[in-house]
Residue frames relative to the residue before (quaternion, step in Angstrom):
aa qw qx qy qz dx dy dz
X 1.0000 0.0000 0.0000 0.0000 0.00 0.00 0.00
X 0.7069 -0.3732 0.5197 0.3015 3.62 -1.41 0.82
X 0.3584 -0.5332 0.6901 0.3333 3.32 -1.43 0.39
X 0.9149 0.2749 -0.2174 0.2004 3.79 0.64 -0.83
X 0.1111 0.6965 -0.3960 0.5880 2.61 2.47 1.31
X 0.6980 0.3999 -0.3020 0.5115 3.58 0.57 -1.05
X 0.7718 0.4893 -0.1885 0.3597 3.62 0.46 -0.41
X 0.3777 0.5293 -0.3202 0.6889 3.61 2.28 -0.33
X 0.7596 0.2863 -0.4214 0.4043 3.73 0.36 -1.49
X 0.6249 0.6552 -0.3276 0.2699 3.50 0.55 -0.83
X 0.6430 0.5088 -0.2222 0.5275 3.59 1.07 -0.24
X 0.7524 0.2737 -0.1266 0.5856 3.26 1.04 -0.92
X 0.3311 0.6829 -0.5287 0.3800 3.41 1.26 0.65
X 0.6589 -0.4094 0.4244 0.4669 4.34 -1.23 -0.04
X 0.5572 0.5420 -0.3576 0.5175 3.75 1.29 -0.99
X 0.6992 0.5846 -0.2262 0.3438 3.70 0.28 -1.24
X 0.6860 0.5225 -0.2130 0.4593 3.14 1.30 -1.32
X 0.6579 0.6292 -0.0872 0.4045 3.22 1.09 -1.10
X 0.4948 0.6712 -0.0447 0.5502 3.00 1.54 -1.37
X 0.6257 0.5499 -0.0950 0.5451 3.38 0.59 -2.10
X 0.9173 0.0380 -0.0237 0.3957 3.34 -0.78 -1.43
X 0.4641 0.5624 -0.5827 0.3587 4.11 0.45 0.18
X 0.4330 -0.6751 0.5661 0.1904 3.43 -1.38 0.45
X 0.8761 -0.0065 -0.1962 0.4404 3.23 1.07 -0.01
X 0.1433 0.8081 -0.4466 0.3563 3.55 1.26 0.85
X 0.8299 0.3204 -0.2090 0.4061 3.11 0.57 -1.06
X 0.3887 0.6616 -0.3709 0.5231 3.73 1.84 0.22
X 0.7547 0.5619 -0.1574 0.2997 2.80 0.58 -1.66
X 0.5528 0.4679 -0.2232 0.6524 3.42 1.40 -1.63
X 0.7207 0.3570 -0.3607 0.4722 4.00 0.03 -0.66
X 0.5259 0.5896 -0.4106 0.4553 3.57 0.44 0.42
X 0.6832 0.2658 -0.2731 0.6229 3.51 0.49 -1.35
X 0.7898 0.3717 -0.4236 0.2421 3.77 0.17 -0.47
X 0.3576 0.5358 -0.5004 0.5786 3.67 1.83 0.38
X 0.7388 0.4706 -0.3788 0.2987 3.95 0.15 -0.71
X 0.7568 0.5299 -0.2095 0.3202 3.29 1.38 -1.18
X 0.5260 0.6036 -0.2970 0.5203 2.94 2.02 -0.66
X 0.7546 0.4043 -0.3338 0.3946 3.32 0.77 -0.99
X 0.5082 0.6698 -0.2885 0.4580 3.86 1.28 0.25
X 0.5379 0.5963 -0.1925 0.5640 2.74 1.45 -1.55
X 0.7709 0.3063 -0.2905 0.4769 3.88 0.20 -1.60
X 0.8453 0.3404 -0.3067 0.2746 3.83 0.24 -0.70
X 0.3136 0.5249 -0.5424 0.5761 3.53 1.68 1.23
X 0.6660 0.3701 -0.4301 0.4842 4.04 0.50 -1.18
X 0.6999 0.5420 -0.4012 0.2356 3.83 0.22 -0.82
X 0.8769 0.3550 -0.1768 0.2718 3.18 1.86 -0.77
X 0.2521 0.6795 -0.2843 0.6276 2.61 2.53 0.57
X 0.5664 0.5390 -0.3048 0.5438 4.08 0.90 -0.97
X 0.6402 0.4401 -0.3583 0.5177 3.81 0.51 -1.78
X 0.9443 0.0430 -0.3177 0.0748 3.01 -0.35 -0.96
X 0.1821 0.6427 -0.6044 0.4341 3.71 1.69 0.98
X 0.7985 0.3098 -0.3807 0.3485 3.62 0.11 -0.73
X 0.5059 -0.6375 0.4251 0.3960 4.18 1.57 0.11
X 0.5854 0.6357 -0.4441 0.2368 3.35 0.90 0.71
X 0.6580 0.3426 -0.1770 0.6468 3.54 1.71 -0.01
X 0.8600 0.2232 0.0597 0.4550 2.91 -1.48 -0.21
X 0.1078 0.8702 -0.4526 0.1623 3.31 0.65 1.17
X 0.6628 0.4363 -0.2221 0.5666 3.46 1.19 -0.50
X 0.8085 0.3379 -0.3716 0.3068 3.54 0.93 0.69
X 0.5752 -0.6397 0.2544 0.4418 3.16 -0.69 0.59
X 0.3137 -0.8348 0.3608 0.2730 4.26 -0.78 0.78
X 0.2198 0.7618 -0.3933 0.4654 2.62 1.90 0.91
X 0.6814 0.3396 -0.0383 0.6472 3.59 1.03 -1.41
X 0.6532 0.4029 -0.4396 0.4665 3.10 0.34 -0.05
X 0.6243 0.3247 -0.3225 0.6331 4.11 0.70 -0.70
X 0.6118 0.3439 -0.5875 0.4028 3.63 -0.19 -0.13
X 0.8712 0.2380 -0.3027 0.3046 3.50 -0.08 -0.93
X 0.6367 0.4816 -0.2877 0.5291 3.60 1.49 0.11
X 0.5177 0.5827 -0.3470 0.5216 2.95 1.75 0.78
X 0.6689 0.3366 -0.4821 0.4548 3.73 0.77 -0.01
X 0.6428 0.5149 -0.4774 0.3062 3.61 1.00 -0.14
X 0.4517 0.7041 -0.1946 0.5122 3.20 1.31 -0.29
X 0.6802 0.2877 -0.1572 0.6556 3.44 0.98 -0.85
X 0.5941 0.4139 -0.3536 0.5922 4.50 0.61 -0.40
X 0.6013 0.4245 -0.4733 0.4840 4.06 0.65 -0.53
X 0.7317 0.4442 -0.4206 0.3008 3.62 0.38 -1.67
X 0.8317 0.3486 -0.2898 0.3205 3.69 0.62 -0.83
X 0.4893 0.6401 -0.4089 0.4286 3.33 1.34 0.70
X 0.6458 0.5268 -0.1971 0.5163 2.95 1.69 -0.60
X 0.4901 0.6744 -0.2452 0.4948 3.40 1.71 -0.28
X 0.7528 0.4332 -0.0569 0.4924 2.92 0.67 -1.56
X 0.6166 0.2154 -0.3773 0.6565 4.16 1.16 -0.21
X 0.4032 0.5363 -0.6221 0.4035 3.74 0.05 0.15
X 0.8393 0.3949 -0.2564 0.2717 3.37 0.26 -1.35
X 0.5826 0.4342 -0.3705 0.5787 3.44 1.18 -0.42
X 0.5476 0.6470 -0.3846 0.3655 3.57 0.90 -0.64
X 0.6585 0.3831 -0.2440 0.6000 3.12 1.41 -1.25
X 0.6415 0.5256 -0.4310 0.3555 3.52 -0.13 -0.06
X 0.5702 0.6536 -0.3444 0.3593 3.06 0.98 0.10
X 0.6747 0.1373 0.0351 0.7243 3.45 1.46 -1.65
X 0.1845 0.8494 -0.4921 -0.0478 3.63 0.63 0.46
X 0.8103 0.2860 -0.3362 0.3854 3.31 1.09 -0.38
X 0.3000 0.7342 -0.4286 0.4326 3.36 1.70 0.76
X 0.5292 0.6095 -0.1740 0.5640 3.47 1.73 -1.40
X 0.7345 0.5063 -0.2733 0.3598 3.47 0.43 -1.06
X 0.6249 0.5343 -0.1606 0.5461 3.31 1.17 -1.05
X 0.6917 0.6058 -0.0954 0.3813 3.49 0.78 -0.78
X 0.3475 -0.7593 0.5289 0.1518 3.10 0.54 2.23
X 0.7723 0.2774 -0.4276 0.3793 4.23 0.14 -0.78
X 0.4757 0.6496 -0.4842 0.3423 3.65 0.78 0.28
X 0.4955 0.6692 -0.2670 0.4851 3.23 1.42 -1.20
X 0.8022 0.4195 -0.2074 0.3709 3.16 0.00 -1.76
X 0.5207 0.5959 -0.3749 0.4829 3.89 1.24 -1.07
X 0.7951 0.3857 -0.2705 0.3819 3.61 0.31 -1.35
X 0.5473 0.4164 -0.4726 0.5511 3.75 1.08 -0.57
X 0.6096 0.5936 -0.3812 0.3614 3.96 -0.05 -1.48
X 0.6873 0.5241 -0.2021 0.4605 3.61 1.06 -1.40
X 0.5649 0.6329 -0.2917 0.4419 3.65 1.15 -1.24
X 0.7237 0.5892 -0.1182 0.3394 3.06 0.96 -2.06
X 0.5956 0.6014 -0.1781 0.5018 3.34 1.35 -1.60
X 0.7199 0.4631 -0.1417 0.4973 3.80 0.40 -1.40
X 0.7714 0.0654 -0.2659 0.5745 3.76 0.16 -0.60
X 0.4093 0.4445 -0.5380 0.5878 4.04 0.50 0.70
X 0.6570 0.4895 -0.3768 0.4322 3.68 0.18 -0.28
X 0.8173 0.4632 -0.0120 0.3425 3.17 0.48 -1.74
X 0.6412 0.3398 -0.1413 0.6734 3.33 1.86 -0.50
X 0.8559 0.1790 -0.2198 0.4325 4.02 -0.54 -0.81
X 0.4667 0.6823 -0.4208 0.3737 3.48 1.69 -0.73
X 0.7291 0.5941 -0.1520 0.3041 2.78 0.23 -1.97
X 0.6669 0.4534 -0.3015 0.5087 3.67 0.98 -1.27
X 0.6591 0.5039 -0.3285 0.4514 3.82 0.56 -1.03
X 0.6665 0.5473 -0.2725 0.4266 3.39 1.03 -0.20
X 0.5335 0.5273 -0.2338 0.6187 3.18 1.80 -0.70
X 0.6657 0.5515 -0.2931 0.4084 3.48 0.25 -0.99
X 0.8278 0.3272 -0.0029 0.4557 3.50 0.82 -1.35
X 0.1251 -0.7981 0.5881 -0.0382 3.25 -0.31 1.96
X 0.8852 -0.0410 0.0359 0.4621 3.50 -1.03 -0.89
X 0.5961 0.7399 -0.2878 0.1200 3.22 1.30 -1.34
X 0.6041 -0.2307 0.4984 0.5775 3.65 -1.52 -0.90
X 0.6233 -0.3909 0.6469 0.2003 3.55 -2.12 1.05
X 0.0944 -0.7527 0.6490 0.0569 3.53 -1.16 1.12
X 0.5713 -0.4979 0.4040 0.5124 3.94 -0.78 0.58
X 0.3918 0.7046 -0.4056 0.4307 3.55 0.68 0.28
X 0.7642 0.3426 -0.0147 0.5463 3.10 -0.45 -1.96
X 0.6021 0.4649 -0.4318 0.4846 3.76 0.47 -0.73
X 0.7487 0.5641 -0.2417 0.2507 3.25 0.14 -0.94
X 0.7515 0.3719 -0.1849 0.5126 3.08 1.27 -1.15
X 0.3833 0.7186 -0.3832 0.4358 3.36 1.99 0.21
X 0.5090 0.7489 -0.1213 0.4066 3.00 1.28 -1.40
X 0.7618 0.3667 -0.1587 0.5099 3.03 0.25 -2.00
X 0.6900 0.5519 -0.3036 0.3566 3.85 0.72 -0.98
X 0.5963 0.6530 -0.2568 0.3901 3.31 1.30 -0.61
X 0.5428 0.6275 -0.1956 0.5227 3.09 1.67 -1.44
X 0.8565 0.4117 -0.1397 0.2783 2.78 -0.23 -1.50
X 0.6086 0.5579 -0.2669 0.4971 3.22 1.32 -0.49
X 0.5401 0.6945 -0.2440 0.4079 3.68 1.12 -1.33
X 0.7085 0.4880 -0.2081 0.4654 3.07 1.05 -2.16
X 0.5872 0.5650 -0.3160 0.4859 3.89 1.14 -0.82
X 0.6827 0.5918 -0.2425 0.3533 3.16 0.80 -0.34
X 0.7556 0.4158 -0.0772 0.5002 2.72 0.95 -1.72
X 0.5726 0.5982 -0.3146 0.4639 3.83 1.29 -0.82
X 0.7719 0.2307 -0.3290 0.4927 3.54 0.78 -0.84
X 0.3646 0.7040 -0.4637 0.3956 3.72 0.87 0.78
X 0.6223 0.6495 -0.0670 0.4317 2.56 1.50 -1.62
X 0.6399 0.5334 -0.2833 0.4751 3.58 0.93 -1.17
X 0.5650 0.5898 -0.3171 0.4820 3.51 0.98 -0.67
X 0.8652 0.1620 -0.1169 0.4600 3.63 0.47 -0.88
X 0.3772 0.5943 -0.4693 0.5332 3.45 1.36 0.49
């Protein structure tokens, strides 16, 4: 199937319809996915601080991403999961929609950057001093995450 076969069926799916014609469904679903993101960013911001040795200096960012790491991981797929009904709503408005694009690549980028160099810099780094490392991949997480942000902000005013 088309990507923009998926995105005709997806609108005119029971979700879509629903989505479409409720008066407040589509508040509602934008709510938890404004809440999860915003959960989502202020676990990366404090997992990022302290890869980069600005917080929380006396713990280890090992322990600090593990346990600021399942909330982080319960935000990302809450935020998945209203995205999609979100998207069902304007799906082929979404389709068309160079910042929609960018969210879903940014989003790609963000998630397996997370799941792969994150994850090691987090291992690597116990109690100690921030290495040009860890900074860095703080850095990169910070970005990449912002840009997720700011793209699906974007989709709104595009």
């Amino acid at each position: 199937m088309s990507p923009k076969l998926w995105f005709v069926a997806l609108a005119h799916s029971h979700l879509g319809q629903i989505m479409q014609t409720s008066k407040w469904d589509f508040a509602l679903v934008e709510t938890v996915h404004l809440l999860a993101l915003a959960t989502l960013g202020g676990s990366v911001l404090i997992i990022d601080l302290r890869l980069l040795g600005l917080v929380l200096k006396g713990e280890s960012a090992r322990t600090i991403g593990k346990d600021l790491g399942r909330i982080l991981l319960g935000s990302l797929v809450l935020m998945i999961v209203s995205g999609v009904m979100l998207l069902s709503e304007e799906a082929l408005k979404c389709y068309y929609s160079p910042a929609f694009r960018w969210k879903m690549t940014l989003l790609l980028l963000a998630v397996v950057f997370y799941f792969t160099l994150h994850r090691k810099a987090l291992q690597r780094t116990g109690k100690e001093a921030p290495t040009i490392w860890s900074r860095a991949v703080a850095i990169i997480s910070i970005t990449l995450w912002l840009g997720v942000g700011i793209a699906g902000r974007a989709i709104g005013l595009i």
